[in-house]
VOROMI-521228 format. One record per residue (C-alpha): residue in three letters; x, y, z. Coordinates in steps of 0.5 Angstrom, whole numbers. Last residue first. Layout:
N
type  u  v  w
ala  X  Y  Z
...
END
This chain:
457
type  u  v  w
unk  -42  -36  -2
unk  -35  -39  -2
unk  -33  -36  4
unk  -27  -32  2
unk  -29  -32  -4
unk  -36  -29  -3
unk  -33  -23  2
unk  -29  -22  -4
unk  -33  -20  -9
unk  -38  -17  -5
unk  -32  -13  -2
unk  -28  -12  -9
unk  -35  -9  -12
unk  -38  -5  -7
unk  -31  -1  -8
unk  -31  -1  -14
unk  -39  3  -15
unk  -36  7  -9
unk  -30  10  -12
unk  -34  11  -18
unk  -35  8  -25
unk  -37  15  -29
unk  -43  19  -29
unk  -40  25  -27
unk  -31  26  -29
unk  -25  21  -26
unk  -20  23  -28
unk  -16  18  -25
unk  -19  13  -20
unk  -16  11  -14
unk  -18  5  -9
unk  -16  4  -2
unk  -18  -2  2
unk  -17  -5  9
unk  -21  -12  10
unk  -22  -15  17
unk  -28  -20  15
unk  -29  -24  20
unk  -26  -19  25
unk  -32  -14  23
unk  -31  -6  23
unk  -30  -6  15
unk  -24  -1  13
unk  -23  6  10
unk  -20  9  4
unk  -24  12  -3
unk  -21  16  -9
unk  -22  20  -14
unk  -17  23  -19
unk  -19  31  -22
unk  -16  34  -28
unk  -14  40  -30
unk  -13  43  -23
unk  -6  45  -24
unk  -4  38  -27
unk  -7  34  -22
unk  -13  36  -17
unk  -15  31  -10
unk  -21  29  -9
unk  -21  24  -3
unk  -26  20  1
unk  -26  18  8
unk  -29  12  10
unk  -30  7  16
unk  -35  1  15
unk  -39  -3  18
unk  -41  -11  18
unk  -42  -14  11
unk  -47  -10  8
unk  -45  -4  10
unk  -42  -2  3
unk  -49  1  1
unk  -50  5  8
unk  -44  10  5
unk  -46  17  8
unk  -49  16  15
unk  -46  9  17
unk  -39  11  13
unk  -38  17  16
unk  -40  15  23
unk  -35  10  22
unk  -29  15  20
unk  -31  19  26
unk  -32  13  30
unk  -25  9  28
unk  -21  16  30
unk  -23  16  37
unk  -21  9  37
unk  -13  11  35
unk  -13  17  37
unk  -14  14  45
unk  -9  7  41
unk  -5  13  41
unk  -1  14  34
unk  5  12  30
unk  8  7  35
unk  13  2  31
unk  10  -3  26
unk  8  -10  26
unk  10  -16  24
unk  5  -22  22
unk  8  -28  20
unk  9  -32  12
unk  12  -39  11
unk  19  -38  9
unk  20  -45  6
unk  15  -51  5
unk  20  -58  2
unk  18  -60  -5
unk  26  -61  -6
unk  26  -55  -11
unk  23  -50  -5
unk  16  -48  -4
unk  15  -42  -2
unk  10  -38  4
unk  4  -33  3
unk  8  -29  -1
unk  4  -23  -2
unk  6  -18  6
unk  3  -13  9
unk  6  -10  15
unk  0  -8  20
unk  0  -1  22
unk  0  1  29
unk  -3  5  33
unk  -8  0  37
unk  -15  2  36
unk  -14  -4  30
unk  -19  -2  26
unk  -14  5  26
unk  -7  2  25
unk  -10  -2  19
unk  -13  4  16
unk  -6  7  16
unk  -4  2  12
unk  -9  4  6
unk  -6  10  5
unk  1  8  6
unk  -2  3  -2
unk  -5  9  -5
unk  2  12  -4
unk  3  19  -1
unk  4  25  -4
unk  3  32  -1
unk  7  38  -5
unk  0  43  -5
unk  -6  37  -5
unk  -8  33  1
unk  -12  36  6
unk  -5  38  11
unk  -2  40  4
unk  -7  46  3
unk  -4  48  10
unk  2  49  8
unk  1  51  1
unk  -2  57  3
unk  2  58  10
unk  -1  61  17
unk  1  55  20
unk  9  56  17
unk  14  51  12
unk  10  44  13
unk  12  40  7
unk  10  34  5
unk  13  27  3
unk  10  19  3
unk  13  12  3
unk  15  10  -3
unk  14  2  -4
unk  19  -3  -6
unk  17  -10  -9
unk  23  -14  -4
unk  16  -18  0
unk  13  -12  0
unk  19  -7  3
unk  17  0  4
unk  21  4  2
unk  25  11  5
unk  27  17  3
unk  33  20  7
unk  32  25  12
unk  30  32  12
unk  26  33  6
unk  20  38  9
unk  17  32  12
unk  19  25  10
unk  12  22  12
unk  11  15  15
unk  6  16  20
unk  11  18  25
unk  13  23  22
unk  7  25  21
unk  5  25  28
unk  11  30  29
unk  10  34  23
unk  3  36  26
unk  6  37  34
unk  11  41  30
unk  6  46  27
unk  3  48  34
unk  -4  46  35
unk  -6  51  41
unk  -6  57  37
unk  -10  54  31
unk  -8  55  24
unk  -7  47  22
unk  -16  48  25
unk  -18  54  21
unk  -15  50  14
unk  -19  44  16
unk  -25  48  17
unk  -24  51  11
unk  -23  45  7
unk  -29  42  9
unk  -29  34  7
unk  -36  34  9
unk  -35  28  13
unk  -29  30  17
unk  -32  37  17
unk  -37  35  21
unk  -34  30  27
unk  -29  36  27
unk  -33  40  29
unk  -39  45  25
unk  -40  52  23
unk  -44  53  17
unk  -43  48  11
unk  -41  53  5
unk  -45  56  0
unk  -40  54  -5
unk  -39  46  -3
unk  -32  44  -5
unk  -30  49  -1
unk  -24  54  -2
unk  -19  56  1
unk  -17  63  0
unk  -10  67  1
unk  -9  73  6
unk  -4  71  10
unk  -9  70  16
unk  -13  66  12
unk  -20  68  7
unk  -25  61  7
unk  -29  61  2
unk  -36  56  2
unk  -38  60  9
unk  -35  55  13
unk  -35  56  21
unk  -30  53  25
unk  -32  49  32
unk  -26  46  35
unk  -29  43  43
unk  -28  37  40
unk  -20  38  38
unk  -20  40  47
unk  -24  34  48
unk  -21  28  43
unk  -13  30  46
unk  -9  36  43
unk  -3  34  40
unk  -6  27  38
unk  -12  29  37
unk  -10  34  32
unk  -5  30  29
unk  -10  24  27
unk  -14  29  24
unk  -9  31  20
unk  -7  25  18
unk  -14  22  16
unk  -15  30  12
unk  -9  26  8
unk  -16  22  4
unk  -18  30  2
unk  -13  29  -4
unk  -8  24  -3
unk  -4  26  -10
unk  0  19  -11
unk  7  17  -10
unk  7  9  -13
unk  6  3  -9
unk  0  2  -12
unk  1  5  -18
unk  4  -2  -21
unk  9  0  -27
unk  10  -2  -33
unk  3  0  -36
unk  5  7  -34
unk  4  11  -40
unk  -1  7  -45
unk  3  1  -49
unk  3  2  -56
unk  11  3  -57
unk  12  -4  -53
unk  7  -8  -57
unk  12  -13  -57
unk  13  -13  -50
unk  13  -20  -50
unk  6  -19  -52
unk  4  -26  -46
unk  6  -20  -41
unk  0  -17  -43
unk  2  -10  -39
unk  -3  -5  -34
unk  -7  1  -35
unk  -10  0  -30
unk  -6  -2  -23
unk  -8  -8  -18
unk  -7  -10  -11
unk  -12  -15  -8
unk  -11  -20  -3
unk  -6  -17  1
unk  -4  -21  7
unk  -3  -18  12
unk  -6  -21  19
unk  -11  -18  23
unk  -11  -12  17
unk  -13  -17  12
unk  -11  -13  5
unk  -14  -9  -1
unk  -11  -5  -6
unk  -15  -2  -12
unk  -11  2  -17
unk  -13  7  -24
unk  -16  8  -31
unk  -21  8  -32
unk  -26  5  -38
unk  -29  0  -35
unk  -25  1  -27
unk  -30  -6  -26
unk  -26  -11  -30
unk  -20  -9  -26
unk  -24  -12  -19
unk  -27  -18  -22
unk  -20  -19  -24
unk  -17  -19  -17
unk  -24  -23  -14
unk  -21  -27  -19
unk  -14  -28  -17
unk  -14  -28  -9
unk  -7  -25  -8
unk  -4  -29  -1
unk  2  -32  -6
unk  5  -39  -7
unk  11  -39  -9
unk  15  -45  -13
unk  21  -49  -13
unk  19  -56  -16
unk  24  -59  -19
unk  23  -63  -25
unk  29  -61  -29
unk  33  -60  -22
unk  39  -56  -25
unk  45  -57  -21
unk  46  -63  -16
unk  49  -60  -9
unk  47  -52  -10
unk  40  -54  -13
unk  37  -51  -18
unk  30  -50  -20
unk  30  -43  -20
unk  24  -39  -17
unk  26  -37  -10
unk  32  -34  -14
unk  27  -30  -18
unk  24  -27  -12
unk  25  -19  -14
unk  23  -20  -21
unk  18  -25  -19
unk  15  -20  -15
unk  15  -14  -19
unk  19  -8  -19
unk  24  -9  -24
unk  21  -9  -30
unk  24  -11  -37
unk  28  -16  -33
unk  24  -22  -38
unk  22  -27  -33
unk  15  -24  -31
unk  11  -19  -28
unk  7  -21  -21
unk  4  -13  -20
unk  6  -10  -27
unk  2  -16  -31
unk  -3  -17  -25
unk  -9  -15  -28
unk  -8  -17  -35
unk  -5  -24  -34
unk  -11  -28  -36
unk  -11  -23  -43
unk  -11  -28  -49
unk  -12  -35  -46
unk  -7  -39  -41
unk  -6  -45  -46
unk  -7  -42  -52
unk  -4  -35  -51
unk  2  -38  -48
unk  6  -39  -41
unk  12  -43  -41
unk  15  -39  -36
unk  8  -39  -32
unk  6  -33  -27
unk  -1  -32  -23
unk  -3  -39  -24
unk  -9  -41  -20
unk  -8  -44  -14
unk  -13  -42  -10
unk  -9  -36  -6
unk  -5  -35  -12
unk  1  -37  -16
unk  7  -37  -18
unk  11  -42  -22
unk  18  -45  -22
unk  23  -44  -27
unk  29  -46  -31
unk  35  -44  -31
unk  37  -39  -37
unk  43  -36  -34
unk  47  -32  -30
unk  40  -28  -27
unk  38  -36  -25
unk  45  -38  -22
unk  45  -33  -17
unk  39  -33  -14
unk  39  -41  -14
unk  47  -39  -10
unk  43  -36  -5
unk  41  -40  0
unk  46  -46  -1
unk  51  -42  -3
unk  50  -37  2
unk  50  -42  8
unk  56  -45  4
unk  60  -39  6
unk  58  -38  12
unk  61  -44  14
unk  67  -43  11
unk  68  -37  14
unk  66  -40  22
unk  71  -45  20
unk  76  -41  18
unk  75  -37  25
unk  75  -43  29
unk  81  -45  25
unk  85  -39  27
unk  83  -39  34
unk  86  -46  35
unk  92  -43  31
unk  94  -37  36
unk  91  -41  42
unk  97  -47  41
unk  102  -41  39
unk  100  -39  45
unk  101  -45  49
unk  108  -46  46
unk  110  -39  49
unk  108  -41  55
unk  112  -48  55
END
């Protein structure tokens, strides 16, 4: 009798676990099998789009329809069906795309689509205003993730269908974004940041360096100051807004801001210090971002301490630099995740995968946090009153060197004090010489501009 009741448990078991395989299995066909069948084939497609409800990707979209350069701001950002680039939204979502249903095939009139928090004109607006540059632009809700511009110039005409592929510019297929960039002075925010976490806001305050316009460290390399008759002595508060190299290189060698109290704080910034780990990405809705990198060898080190305000081996995204804004107009230490994909549609019409807000692990004290937002805003109220048309801003600027200093690329990060308009922004120009297109000019631009769409003015 026992042996019987085994073999009854034995075969209960047994079906309890085909039937949970099986199970998952038609979860995964009904979830994926469009996935599937849409990289098998030429399954039809829905269409992306945007905030509005404007067209950010069509599968039959032609010149005549559309216009010669609709999709120019967007081409390496949304991409197209083509698998010529990788690291677009569409590419990375296809199968939310496919008008395929597992119980009825091919759904001619299907009506799968994606429905993105970008807002295509301000974004358009924002591409026409780098004239002749070259560069990026991201700006995002940092209450509730949602990006609403995110651009890279040059980009790609996706209705050439690569016909000109031989001609395009270096880096047309890729949005720089979310690409490792040189942060310049923008990374003096991290270093600040480690300061008042190590120290506390007091003790960093009590911090006065005199800059004399070169600065000779203990290794006996010169920093210099972008200002050659120097700033005089000043805190951080100062230095912050000056940019001031020497100081920023005085306060890495302090006594009482060991080394590993600045890689801690980068590390819980995002940053893989001195290759130890594995690099990781940022996820944006399947559109990988590189998280930033460093080496910190010695506090008495050149390239350490050049580092610490942007240069040497740092490298950090445009879009990473952004996030950072959110963790400090916050005042809580943690970034908001960003997201493009406000929800999707599936074949059936039925609303699918609608967006939430998610946050970060503890990358700072909400203490840091707020003494943070004031040193950026006193910047911001003293040196950028043109862009405090909507509430004040909180700034820090950035010249960071490339190509052994030959060129320059100019950028600009912060946030707008107002949780009417809670928007983070980065912007970066390459090459950028006097008399250009600025950071500033940009940047008035996409707030004017999107401030205007979001309240229909």
């Amino acid at each position: 009798m026992k042996s019987i009741q085994r073999v009854q448990h034995l075969i209960s078991a047994m079906l309890l676990i085909f039937l949970g395989v099986f199970a998952f299995l038609v979860y995964k066909l009904q979830t994926e099998a469009g996935f599937y069948i849409s990289n098998a084939s030429k399954i039809s497609l829905g269409c992306v789009y945007d905030r509005n409800g404007d067209v950010l990707f069509d599968p039959d979209a032609d010149a005549q329809i559309y216009g010669n350069d609709y999709f120019i701001d967007i081409g390496n950002l949304i991409g197209d069906a083509s698998r010529q680039m990788s690291n677009t939204l569409v590419a990375q979502n296809m199968g939310d795309l496919a008008k395929f249903s597992f119980m009825l095939g091919e759904q001619e009139n299907g009506q799968s689509a994606i429905y993105c928090t970008l807002d295509h004109k301000v974004n358009r607006k924002v591409y026409d205003a780098f004239g002749n540059k070259n560069g990026c632009a991201v700006a995002y809700n940092y209450l509730t993730g949602e990006i609403y511009i995110c651009l890279s110039k040059p980009s790609v005409n996706i209705l050439n269908h690569y016909d000109d592929l031989d001609t395009l510019e270096n880096g047309s297929l890729l949005c720089k974004v979310f690409l490792p960039a040189v942060p310049g002075s923008t990374q003096k925010i991290a270093t600040s940041i480690a300061a008042l976490e190590s120290m506390g806001y007091d003790q960093v305050m009590q911090k006065q360096f005199s800059c004399s316009g070169i600065y000779t460290n203990q290794d006996g390399k010169d920093i210099k100051c972008h200002k050659s008759s120097g700033h005089g002595m000043q805190n951080l508060t100062q230095a912050f807004a000056n940019s001031c190299n020497p100081f920023f290189a005085q306060l890495v060698e302090d006594p009482e801001f060991p080394l590993e109290d600045i890689q801690r704080t980068y590390e819980k910034m995002g940053f893989l210090v001195n290759n130890e780990g594995t690099q990781k990405y940022l996820d944006i809705n399947g559109i990988s971002a590189f998280t930033a990198s460093t080496y910190l060898k010695s506090k008495t080190d050149f390239n350490t301490q050049w580092g610490c305000m942007g240069q040497g081996e740092t490298l950090v995204s445009p879009l990473q630099i952004m996030l950072w804004q959110s963790a400090i107009a916050n005042m809580t230490g943690k970034t908001t995740y960003p997201y493009l994909i406000d929800h999707t549609i599936k074949v059936n019409g039925a609303v699918a995968n609608p967006a939430e807000t998610k946050y970060s692990s503890q990358q700072f004290t909400p203490e840091t946090a707020q003494y943070m937002k004031e040193i950026m805003l006193d910047n911001g109220r003293n040196h950028y009153q043109t862009l405090c048309q909507f509430g004040d801003v909180g700034v820090k600027s950035g010249t960071a060197q490339i190509g052994n200093a030959k060129t320059e690329n100019s950028l600009l990060t912060g946030f707008v004090d107002n949780p009417e308009f809670p928007i983070a922004f980065c912007i970066e120009i390459e090459n950028r010489i006097s008399g250009d297109v600025s950071t500033t000019d940009i940047t008035g631009t996409l707030l004017r501009t999107l401030h205007e769409a979001l309240y229909q003015e």
